[in-house]
C-alpha positions as a Markdown table, in Angstrom:
| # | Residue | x | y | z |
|---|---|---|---|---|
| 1 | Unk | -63.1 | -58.1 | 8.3 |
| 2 | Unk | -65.4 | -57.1 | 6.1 |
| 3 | Unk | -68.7 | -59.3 | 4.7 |
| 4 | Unk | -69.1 | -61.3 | 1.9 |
| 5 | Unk | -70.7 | -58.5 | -0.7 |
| 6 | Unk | -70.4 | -55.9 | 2.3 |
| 7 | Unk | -67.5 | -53.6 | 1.0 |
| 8 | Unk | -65.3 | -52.9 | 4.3 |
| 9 | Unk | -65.5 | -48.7 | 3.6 |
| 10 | Unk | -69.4 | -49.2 | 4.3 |
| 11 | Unk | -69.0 | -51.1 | 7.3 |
| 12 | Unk | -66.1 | -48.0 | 8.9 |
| 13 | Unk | -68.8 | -45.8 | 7.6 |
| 14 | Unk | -71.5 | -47.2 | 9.3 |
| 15 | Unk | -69.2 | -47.8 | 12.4 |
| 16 | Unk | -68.1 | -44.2 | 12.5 |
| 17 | Unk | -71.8 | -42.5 | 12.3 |
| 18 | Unk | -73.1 | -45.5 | 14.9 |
| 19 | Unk | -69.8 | -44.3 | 17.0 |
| 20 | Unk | -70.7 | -40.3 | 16.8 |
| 21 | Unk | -74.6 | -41.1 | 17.3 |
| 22 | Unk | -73.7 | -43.0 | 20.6 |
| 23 | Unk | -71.3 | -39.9 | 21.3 |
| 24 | Unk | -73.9 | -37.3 | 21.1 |
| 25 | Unk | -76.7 | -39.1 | 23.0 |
| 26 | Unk | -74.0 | -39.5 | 25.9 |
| 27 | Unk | -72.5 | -36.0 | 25.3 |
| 28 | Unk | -69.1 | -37.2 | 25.0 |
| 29 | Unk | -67.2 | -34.6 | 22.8 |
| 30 | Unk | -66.3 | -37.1 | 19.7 |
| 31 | Unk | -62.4 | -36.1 | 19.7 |
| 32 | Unk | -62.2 | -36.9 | 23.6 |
| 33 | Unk | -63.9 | -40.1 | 23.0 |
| 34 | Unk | -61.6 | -41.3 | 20.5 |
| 35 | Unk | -58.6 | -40.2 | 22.8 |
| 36 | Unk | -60.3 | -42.3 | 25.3 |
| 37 | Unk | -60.8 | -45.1 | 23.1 |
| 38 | Unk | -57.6 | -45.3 | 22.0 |
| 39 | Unk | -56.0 | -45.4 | 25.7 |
| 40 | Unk | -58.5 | -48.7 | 26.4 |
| 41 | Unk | -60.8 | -46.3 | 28.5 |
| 42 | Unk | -64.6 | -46.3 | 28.3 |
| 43 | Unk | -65.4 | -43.2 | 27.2 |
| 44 | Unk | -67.2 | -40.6 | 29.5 |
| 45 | Unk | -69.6 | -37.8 | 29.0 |
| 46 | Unk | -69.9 | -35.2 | 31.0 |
| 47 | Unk | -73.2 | -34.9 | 32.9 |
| 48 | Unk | -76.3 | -34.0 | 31.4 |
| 49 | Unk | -77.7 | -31.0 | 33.8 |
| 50 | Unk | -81.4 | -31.3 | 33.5 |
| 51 | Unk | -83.0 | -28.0 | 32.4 |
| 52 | Unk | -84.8 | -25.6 | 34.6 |
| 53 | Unk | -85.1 | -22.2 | 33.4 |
| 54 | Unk | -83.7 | -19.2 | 36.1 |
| 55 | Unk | -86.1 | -16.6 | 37.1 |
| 56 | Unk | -83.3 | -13.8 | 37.2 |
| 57 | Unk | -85.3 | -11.5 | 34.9 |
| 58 | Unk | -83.7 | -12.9 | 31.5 |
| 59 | Unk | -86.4 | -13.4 | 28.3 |
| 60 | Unk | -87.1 | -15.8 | 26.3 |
| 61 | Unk | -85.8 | -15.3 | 22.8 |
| 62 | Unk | -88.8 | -15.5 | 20.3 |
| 63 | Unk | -86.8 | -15.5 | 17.3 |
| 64 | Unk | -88.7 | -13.6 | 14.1 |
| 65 | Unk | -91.7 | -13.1 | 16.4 |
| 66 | Unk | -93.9 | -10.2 | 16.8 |
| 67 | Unk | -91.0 | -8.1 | 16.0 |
| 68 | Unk | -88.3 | -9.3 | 18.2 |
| 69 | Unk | -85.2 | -9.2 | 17.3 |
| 70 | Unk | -84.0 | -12.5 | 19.1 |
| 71 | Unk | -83.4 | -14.9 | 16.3 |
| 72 | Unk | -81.7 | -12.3 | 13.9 |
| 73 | Unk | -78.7 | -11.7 | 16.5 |
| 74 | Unk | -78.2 | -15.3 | 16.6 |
| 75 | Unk | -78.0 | -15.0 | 12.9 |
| 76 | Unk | -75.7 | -12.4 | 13.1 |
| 77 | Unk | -73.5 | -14.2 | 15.6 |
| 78 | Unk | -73.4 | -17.1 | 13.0 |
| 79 | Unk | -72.2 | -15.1 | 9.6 |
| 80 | Unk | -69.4 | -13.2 | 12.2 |
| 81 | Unk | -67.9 | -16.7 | 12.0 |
| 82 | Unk | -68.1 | -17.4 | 7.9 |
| 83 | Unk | -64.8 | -18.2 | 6.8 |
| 84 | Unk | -63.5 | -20.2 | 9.9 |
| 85 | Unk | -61.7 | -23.4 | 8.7 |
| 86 | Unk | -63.9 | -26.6 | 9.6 |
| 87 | Unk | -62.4 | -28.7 | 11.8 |
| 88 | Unk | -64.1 | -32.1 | 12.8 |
| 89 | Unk | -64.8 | -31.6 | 16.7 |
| 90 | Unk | -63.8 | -28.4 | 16.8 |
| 91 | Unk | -65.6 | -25.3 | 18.6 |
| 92 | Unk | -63.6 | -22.2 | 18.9 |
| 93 | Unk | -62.7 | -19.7 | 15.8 |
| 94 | Unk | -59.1 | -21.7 | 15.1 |
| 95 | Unk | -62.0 | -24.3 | 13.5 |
| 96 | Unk | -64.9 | -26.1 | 14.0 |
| 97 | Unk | -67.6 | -28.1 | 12.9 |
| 98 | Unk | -71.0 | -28.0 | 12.1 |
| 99 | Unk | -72.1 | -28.6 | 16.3 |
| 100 | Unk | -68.9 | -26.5 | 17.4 |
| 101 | Unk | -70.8 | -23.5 | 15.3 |
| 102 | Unk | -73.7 | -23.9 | 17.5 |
| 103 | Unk | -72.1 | -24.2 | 20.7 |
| 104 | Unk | -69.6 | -21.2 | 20.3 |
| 105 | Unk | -72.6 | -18.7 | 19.0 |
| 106 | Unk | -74.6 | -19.8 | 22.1 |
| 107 | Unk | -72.3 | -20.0 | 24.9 |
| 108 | Unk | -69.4 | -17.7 | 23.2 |
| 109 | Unk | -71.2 | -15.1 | 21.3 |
| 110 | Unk | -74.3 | -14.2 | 23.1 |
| 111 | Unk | -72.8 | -15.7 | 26.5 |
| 112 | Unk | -75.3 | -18.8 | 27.4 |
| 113 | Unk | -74.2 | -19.5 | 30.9 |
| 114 | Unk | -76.3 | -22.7 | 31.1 |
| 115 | Unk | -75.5 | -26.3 | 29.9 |
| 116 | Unk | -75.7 | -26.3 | 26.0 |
| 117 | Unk | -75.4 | -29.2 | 24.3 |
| 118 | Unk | -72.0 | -29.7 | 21.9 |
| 119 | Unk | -73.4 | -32.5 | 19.7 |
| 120 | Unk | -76.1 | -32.6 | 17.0 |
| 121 | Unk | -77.9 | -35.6 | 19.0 |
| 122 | Unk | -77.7 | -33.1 | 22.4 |
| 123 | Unk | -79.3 | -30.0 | 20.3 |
| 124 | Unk | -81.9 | -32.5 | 19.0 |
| 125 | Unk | -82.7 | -34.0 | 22.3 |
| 126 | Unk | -82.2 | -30.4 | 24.6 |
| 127 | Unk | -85.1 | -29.1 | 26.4 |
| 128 | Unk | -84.2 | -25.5 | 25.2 |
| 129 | Unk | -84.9 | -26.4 | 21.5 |
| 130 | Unk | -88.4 | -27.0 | 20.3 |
| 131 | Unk | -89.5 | -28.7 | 17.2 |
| 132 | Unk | -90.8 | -26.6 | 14.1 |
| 133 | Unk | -91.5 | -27.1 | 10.3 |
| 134 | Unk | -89.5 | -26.4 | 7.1 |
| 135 | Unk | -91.7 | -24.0 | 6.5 |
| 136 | Unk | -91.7 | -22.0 | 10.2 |
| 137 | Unk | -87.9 | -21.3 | 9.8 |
| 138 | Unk | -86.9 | -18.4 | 10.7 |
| 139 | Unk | -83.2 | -16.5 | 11.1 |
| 140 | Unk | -81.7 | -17.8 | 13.8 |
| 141 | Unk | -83.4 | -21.0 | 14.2 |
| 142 | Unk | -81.1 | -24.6 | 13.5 |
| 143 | Unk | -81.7 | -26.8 | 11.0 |
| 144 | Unk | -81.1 | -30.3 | 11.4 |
| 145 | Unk | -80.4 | -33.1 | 9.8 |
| 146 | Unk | -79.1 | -36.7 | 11.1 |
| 147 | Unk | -75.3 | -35.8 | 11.5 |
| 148 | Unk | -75.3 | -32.0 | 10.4 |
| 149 | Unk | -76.7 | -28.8 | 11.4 |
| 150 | Unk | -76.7 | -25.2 | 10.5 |
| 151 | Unk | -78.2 | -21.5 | 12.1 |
| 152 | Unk | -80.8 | -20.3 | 9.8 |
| 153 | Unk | -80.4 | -16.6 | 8.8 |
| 154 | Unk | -83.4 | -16.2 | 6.4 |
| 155 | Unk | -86.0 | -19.2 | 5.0 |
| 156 | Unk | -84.1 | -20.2 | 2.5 |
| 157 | Unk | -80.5 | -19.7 | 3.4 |
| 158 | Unk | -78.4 | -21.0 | 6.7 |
| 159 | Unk | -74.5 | -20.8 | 7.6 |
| 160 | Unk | -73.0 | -24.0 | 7.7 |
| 161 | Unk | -69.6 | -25.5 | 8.9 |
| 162 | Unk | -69.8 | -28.4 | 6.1 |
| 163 | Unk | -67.2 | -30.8 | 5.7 |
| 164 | Unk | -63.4 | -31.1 | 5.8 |
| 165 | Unk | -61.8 | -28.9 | 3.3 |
| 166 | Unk | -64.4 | -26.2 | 3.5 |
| 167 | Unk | -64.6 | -23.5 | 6.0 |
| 168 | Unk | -68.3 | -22.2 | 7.6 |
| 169 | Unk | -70.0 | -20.4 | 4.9 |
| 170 | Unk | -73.7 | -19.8 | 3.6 |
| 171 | Unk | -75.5 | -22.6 | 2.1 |
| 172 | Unk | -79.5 | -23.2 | 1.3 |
| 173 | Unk | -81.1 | -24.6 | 3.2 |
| 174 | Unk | -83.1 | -26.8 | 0.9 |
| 175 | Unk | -80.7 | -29.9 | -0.1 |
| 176 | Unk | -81.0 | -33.2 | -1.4 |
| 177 | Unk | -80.7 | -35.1 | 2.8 |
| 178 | Unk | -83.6 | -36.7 | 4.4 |
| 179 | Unk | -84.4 | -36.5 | 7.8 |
| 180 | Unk | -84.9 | -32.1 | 8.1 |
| 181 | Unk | -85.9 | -31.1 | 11.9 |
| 182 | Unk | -86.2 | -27.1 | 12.3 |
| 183 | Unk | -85.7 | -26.2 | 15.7 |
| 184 | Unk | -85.9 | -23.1 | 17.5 |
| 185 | Unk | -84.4 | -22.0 | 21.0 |
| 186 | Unk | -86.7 | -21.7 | 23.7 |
| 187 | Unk | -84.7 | -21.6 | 26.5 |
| 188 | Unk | -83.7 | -18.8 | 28.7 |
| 189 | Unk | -80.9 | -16.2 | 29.1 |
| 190 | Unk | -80.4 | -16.0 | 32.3 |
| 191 | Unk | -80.1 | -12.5 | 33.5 |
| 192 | Unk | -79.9 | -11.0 | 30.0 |
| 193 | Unk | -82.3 | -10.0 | 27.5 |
| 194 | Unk | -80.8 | -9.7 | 23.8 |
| 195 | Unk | -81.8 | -5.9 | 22.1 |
């Protein structure tokens, strides 16, 4: 029931983002939540591994630093998947959203073997991202906003899993949202070391 002067679209609205905040904070893939939800379960996460880099001779990737070559093969992973239908909690190349991108170029495409988070709250809170400008980004770095986020390929351009209807595709990076975080992996590959 909506307010008095409250129009009851704002109020699902609000409900929905509070829902998929409270999702990502407790890693609880937003699809499976709902699923839960709608059988009168309380919805469950899986656990939050804390993070604790492995010394098995993997490196760091420095992405657009002194020369490496890090952050442009995560770039490169991202546009391999332009064209891929959006699908709201989706993460594999039948669709995905703008999280699911993330996820499957980590873990899928240059084979993360440690916990990754799946949500935009998880990738803003993980230990293997660290905070940067607007103006540090570089390919291969995420840009964040509450709700959304996209893999950098250049300063001013990203790829992007928008919005229903659309399918992941290049976009600025500059837009008309409030709220920008850059961040930029600093976690390890355990074992590997990207060319």
């Amino acid at each position: 029931m909506a307010t008095k002067g409250t129009p009851g679209f704002a109020l699902g609205a609000a409900s929905a983002g509070a829902y998929l905040l409270w999702a990502g904070i407790n890693n609880v893939p937003p699809l499976d939540g709902l699923r839960q939800l709608l059988r009168g379960q309380v919805p469950q996460g899986k656990p939050i591994k804390p993070f604790a880099p492995l010394s098995l001779g993997g490196a760091a990737i420095q992405p657009g630093a002194g020369g490496a070559v890090g952050g442009d093969r995560i770039a490169q992973a991202a546009q391999s998947h332009i064209g891929t239908p959006y699908r709201w909690g989706g993460s594999s190349p039948a669709g995905m959203d703008c999280s699911g991108l993330v996820w499957y170029v980590f873990v899928h495409d240059l084979g993360y073997t440690g916990s990754f988070p799946r949500t935009t709250a998880g990738e803003l809170a993980s230990p293997l991202f660290t905070r940067i400008s607007r103006a540090e980004i570089q390919a291969g770095d995420l840009t964040w906003w509450p709700g959304h986020v996209g893999i950098a390929i250049s300063n001013s351009q990203g790829v992007y899993a928008p919005h229903a209807g659309t399918s992941v595709q290049i976009q600025n990076i500059d837009r008309a949202r409030t709220g920008f975080i850059g961040l930029r992996f600093v976690g390890n590959f355990p074992g590997r070391v990207l060319p």
